[in-house]
C-alpha positions in Angstrom: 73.8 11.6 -49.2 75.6 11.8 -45.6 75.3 9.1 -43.8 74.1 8.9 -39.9 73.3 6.6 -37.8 71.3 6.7 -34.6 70.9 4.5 -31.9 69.9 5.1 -27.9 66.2 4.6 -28.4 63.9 2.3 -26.3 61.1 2.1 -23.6 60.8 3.7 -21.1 58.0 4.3 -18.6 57.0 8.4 -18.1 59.3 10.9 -16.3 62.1 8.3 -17.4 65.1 9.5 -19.6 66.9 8.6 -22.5 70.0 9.4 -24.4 69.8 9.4 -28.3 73.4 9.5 -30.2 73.8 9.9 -33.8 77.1 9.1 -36.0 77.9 11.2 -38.8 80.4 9.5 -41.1 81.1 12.8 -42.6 83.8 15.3 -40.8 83.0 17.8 -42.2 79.1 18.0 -42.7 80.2 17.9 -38.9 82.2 20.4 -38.5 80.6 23.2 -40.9 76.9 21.9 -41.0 73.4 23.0 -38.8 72.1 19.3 -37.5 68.9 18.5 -36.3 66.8 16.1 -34.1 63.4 15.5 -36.0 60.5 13.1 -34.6 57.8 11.4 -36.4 54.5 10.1 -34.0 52.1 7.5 -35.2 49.6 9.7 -37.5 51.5 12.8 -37.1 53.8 14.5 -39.9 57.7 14.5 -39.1 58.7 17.9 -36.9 62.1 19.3 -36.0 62.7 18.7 -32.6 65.9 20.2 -32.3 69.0 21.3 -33.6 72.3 22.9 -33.2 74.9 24.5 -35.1 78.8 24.3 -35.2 79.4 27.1 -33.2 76.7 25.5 -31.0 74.0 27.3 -30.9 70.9 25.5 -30.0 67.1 25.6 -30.7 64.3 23.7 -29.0 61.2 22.8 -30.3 58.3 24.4 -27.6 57.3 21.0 -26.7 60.2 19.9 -25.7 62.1 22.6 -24.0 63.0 22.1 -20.5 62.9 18.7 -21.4 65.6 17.6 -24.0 68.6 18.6 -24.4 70.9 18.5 -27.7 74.5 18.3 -27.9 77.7 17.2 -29.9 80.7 16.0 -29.4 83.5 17.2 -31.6 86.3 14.3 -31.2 83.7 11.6 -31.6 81.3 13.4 -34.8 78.9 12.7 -32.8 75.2 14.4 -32.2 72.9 14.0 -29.0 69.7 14.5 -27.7 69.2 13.9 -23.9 65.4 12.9 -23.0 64.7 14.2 -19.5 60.9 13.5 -17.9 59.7 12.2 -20.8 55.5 12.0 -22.0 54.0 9.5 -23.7 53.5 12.0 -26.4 56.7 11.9 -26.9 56.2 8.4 -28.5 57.9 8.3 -31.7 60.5 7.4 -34.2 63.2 9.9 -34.1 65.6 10.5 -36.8 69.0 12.6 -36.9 69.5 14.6 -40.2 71.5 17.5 -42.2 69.4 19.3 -44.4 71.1 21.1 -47.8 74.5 22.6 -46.5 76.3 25.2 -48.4 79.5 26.7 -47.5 81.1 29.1 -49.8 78.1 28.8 -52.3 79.3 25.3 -52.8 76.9 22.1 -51.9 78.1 20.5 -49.3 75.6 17.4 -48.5 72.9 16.6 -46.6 71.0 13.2 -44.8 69.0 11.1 -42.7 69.5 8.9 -40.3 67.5 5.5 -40.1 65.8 6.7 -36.9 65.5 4.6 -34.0 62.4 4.3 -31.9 61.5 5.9 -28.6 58.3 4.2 -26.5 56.9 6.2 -23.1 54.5 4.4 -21.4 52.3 5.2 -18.4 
């Protein structure tokens, strides 16, 4: 699999913001592959959050938008998601991931991140 790896998650107290960044090892899963921004709340099955292509188009989960942000930085292979006015419903761990990428009919690779935690308190 591809390896990423997260970090930028914390506590934070609600309406606060955070800044998650994820590492893809892989240049070009970065360059040619759709990533994503999934969450996964205490109880709650995992859901897609957000992700973003590499022409850069984006799409935002409904709860979120308005909210969060996701981004990438080419030089760096390097995936974001800015947490603005966050809700304690947004409580969870959140994970950065490829799913299966193809290119030219051929398998490219796909991952998961170890996912890094993200606390909103009142």
């Amino acid at each position: 699999q591809v390896q990423l790896v997260e970090s930028g998650g914390g506590s934070v107290q609600a309406g606060g913001s955070l800044k998650l960044s994820c590492a893809v090892v892989s240049g070009r899963i970065f360059r040619t592959c759709e990533l994503g921004w999934y969450r996964q709340a205490p109880g709650k099955e995992r859901e897609l959050v957000a992700s973003i292509s590499s022409e850069n188009t984006t799409s935002i989960a409904d709860s979120v938008k308005g909210r969060f942000t996701i981004s990438r930085d080419n030089a760096k292979n390097t995936l974001y998601l800015q947490m603005n006015n966050l809700k304690t419903e947004d409580t969870a761990v959140y994970y950065c991931a490829t799913q299966p990428c193809w290119v030219l009919g051929t398998y490219i690779g796909e991952g998961w991140g170890q996912g890094t935690q993200v606390t909103v308190s009142s």
